[in-house]
C-alpha positions in Angstrom: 15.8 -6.6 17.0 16.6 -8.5 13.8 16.2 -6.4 10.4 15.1 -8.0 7.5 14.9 -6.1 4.3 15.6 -4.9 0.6 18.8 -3.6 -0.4 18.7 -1.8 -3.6 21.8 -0.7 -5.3 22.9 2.2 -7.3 26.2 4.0 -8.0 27.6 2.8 -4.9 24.8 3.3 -2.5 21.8 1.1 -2.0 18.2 1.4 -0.7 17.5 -0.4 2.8 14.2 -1.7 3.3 13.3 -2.8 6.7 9.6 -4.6 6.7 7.4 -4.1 9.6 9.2 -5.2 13.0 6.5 -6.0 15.1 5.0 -8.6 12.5 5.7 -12.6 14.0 9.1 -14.5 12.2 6.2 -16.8 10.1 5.2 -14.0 8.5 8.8 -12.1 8.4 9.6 -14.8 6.8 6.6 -15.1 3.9 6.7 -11.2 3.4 10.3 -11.9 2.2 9.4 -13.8 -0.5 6.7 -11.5 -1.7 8.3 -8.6 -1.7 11.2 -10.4 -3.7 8.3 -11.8 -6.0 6.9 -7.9 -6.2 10.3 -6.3 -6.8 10.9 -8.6 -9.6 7.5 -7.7 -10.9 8.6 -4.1 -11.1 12.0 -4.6 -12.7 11.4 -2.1 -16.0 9.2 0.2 -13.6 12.6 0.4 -10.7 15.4 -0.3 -13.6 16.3 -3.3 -11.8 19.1 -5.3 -12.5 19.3 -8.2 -10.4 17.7 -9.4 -7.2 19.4 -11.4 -4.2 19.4 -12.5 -1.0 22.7 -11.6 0.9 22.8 -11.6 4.6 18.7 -11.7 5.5 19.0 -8.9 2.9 17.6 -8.4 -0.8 20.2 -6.6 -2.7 18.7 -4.9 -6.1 21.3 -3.8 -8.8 19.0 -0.4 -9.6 20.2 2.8 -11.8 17.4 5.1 -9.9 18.1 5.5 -7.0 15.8 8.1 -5.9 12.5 7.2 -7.7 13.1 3.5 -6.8 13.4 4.2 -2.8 10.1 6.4 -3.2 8.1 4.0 -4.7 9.8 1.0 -2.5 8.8 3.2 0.3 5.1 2.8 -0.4 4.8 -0.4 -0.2 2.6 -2.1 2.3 5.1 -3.9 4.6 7.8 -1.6 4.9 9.1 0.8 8.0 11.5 2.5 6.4 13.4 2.6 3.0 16.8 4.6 3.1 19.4 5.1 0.9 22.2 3.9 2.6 26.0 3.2 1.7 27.3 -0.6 2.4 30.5 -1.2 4.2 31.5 -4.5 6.6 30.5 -4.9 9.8 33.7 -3.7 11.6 33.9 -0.9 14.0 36.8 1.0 12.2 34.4 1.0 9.0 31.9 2.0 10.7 32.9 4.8 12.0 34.9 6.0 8.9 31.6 5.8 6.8 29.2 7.8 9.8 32.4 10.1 9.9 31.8 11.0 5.9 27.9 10.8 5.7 28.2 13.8 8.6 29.9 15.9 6.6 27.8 15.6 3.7 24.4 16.1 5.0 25.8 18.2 9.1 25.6 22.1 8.5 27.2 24.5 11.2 25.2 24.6 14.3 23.0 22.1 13.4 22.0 19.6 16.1 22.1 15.2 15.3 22.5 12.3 16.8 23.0 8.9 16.1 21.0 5.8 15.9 22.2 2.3 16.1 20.0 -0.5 15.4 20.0 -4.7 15.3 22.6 -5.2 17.7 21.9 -3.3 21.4 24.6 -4.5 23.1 27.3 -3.7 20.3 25.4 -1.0 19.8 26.2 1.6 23.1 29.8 1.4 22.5 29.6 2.0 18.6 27.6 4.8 19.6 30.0 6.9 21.8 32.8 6.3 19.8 31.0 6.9 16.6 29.8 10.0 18.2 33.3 11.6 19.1 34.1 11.0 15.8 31.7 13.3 14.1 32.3 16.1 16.7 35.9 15.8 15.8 35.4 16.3 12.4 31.8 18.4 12.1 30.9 21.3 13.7 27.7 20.7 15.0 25.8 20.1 18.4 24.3 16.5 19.5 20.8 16.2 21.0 18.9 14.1 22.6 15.7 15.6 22.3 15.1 17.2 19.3 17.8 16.6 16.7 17.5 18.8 13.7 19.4 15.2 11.4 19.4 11.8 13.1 22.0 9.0 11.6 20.9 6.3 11.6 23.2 3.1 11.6 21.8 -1.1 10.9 23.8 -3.5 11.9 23.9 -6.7 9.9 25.6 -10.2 10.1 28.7 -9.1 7.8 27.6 -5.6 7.2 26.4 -2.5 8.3 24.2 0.0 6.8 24.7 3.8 7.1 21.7 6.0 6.0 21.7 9.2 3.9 18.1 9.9 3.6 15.5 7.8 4.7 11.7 7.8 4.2 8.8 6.0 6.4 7.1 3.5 5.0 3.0 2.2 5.8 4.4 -0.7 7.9 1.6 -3.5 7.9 2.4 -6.9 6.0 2.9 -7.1 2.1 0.3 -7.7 -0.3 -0.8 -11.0 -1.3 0.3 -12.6 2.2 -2.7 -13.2 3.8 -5.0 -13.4 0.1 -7.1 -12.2 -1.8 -10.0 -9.6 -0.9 -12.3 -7.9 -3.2 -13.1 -4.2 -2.6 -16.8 -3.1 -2.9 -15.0 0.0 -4.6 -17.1 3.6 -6.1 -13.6 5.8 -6.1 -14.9 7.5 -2.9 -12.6 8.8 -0.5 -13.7 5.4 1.8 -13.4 3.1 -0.7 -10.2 4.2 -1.3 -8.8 4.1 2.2 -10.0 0.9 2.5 -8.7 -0.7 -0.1 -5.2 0.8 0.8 -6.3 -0.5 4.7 -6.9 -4.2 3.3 -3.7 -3.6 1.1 -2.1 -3.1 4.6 -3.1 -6.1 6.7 -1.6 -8.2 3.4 -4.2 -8.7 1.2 -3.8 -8.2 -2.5 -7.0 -5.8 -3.9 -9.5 -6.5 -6.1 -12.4 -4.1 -7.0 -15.8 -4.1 -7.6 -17.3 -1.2 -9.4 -21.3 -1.0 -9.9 -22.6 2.1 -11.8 -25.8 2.9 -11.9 -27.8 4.7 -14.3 -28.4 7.6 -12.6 -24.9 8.2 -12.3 -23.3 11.3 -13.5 -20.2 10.9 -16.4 -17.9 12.1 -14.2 -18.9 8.9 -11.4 -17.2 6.5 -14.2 -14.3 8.7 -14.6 -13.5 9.0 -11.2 -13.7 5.2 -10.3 -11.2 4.1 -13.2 -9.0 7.4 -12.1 -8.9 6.6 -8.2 -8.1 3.0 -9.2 -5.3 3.5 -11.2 -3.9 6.3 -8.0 -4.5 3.2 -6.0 -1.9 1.1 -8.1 0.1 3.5 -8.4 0.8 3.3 -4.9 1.1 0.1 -4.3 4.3 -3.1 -5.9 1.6 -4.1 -8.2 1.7 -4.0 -12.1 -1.9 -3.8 -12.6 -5.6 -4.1 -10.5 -8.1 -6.0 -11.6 -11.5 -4.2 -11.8 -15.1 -5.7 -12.2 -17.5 -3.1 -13.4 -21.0 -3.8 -13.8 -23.7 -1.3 -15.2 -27.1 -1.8 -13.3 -30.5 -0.3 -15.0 -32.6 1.7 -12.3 -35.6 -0.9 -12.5 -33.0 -3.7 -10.4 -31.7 -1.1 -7.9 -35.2 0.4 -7.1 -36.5 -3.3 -6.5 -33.8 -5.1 -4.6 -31.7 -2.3 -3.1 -28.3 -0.8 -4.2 -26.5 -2.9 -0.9 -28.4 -5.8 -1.5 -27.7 -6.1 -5.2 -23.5 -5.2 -4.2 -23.5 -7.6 -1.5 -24.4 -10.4 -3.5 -22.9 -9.9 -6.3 -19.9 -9.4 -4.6 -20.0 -12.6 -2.8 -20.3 -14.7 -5.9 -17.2 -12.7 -7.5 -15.2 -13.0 -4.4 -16.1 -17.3 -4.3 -15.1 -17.1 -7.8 -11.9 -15.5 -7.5 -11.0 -17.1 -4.2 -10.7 -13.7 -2.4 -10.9 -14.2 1.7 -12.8 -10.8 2.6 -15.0 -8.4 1.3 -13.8 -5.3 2.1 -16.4 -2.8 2.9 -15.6 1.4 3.3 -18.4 2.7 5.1 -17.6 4.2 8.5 -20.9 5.6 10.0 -22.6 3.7 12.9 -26.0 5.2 12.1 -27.2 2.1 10.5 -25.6 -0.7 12.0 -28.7 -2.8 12.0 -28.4 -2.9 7.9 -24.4 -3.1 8.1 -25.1 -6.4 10.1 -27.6 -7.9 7.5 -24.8 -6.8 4.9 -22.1 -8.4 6.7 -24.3 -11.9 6.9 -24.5 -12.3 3.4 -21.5 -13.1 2.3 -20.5 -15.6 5.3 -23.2 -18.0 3.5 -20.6 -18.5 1.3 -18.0 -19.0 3.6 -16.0 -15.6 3.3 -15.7 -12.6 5.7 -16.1 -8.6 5.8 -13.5 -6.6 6.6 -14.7 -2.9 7.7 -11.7 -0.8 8.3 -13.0 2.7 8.3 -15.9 1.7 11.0 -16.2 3.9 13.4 -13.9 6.6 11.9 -15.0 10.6 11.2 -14.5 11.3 7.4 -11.3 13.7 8.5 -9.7 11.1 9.8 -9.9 8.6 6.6 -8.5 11.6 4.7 -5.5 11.7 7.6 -4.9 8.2 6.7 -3.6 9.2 3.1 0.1 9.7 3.8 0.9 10.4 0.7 0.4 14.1 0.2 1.0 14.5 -3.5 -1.7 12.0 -4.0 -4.1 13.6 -1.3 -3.4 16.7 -2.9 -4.1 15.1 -6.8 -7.5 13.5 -5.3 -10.4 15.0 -6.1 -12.8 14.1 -3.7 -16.3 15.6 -4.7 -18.5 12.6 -4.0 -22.1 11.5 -6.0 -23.5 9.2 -3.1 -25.4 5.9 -4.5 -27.8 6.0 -1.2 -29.2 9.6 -1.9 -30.6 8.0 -5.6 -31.4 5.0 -5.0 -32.7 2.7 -1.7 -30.5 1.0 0.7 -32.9 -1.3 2.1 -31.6 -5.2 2.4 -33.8 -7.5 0.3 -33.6 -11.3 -0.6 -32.2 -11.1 -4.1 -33.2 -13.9 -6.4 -30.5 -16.2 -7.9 -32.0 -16.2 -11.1 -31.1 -12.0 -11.2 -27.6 -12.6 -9.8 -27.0 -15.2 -12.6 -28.0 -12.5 -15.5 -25.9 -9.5 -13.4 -23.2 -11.7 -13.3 -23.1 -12.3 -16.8 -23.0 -8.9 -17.9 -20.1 -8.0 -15.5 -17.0 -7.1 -17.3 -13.8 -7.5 -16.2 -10.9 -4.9 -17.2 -7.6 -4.4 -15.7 -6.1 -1.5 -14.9 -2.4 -0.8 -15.0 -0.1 1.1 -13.5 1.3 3.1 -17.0 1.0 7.1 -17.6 -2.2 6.4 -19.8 -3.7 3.6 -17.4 -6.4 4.3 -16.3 -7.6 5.8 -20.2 -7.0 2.4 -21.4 -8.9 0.5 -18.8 -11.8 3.2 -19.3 -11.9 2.3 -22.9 -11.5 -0.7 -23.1 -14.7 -1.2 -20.4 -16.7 1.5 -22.6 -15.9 -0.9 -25.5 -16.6 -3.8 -24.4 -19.8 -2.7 -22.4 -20.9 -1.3 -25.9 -20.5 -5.0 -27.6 -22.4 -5.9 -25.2 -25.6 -3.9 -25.3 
């Protein structure tokens, strides 16, 4: 298996990145330079120093270590990110450097065993004599089965990688591979999850935020605040957002769907986004999610529907990150108990005015972010009316 990742370096150590190992050597090959692009991107955010490519490897100068493998770590993409020490790819190294990280994170009587990647046939040798090694020098059990510590080993062209923590990553391919999408987005629990599922499968996120009149204050809040917990997550400086305040008279006329779906296929033409990306999961209606879906492919572009077919427990399992699961609040004001969700021709004389009033804010990923981008929409929305 080849290994191609990020290497970010602090203090001696260094953060390996390994993308997604399953995805084709095109792509391999294309996330690279994304993720290179992204890191750069997120210099004052990671205190990077310098990014290069040594060995199939980005190597990133970085003086934190910690919060810069965490946030790496989240990254559509990426299998694993580890904080790893560098030495050559020599057996003798090797072994001194496994020897060392054993008796810094190996307690008595705890059980390990090692793992030796990117070079199988090297690899079953290193491994036994790595292994009586660390049972000369440790004192602690191997197992097979259920190892309290694994230690895990990459083998590169000139180096090798030895790991001292490591933390799994969402795997998939990197943003901004495969596009653009734009997110039909209400800070809902399925919104959410699937624009972090279209994030996954490579394409960079836009959203699209309708609020309707009936809507309580706290509706508004909560889709600036879940946007700005979706950037947070994800090697992005800032989301775009287009918000749109619709009157009651429009909705109860066309249809909430069929006013979002056509809107939202004029944004995505106009921002040359690929899918629209849809969160509803529910079967029920699948006769209306149909008509939805067929609107936008007049204008040439796709719906993506990631959460279809998927019980509302299992969206929320699809958050991994359990800080942000945790921070989520997800009381929910549904649009379809207020307001019809019938599929109407909408004239393109009403689209043209909507469209005009849309405002676009961005929304960054700062302490205060989400604040500004709320303010600056309520501002703007007020110049307007």
């Amino acid at each position: 298996m080849v290994f191609v990742g990020l290497v970010v370096m602090s203090n001696g150590y260094r953060i390996l990145v390994q993308l997604d190992p399953t995805i084709s050597e095109e792509l391999r090959n294309k996330s690279l330079e994304v993720l290179l692009k992204d890191l750069s991107k997120l210099k004052e955010d990671l205190e990077v120093k310098k990014v290069e490519l040594v060995d199939g490897f980005l190597e990133v100068l970085s003086d934190n270590l910690v919060e810069a493998c965490m946030c790496i770590s989240k990254f559509p993409g990426v299998f694993r990110a580890s904080v790893c020490r560098r030495v050559r790819n020599e057996t003798k190294e090797i072994v001194k450097a496994v020897t060392e990280m054993g008796k810094k994170v190996l307690r008595k009587n705890m059980t390990f065993n090692i793992v030796i990647s990117g070079n199988e046939r090297r690899g079953a040798d290193l491994y036994y004599i790595t292994m009586d090694k660390v049972l000369d020098e440790v004192d602690a059990k191997p197992d097979d089965y259920r190892p309290d510590k694994l230690l895990f080993v990459f083998l590169g062209k000139r180096y090798a990688y030895v790991e001292f923590e490591g933390f799994i990553g969402p795997s998939g391919i990197p943003i901004g591979v495969m596009g653009r999408s734009l997110v039909l987005f209400d800070g809902s629990m399925k919104s959410y999850v699937a624009a972090l599922k279209s994030s996954r499968s490579g394409f960079t996120p836009y959203l699209l935020f309708l609020v309707p009149s009936k809507s309580p204050p706290n509706y508004l809040r909560r889709g600036f605040f879940k946007a700005w917990t979706l950037v947070k997550g994800l090697p992005m400086r800032r989301i775009t957002m287009y918000t749109l305040s619709v009157k009651d008279e429009a909705l109860n006329e066309y249809g909430f769907h069929s006013l979002l779906i056509k809107l939202a296929s004029k944004i995505a033409k106009r921002i040359k986004a690929k899918v629209i990306v849809l969160g509803a999961n529910y079967t029920r209606n699948f006769e209306n999610i149909l008509k939805i879906c067929s609107i936008p492919t007049k204008e040439g572009i796709l719906t993506f529907l990631p959460n279809l077919g998927i019980s509302s427990h299992e969206i929320l399992n699809s958050i991994t990150d359990w800080e942000d699961r945790y921070k989520l609040d997800w009381v929910e004001w549904n649009v379809s108990d207020h307001y019809p969700s019938f599929i109407r021709e909408v004239e393109e004389e009403v689209i043209k005015v909507l469209m005009r009033e849309v405002i676009k804010v961005e929304v960054d990923r700062g302490p205060v972010g989400w604040h500004k981008a709320l303010d600056r929409y309520l501002s703007l929305r007020n110049k307007c009316s």
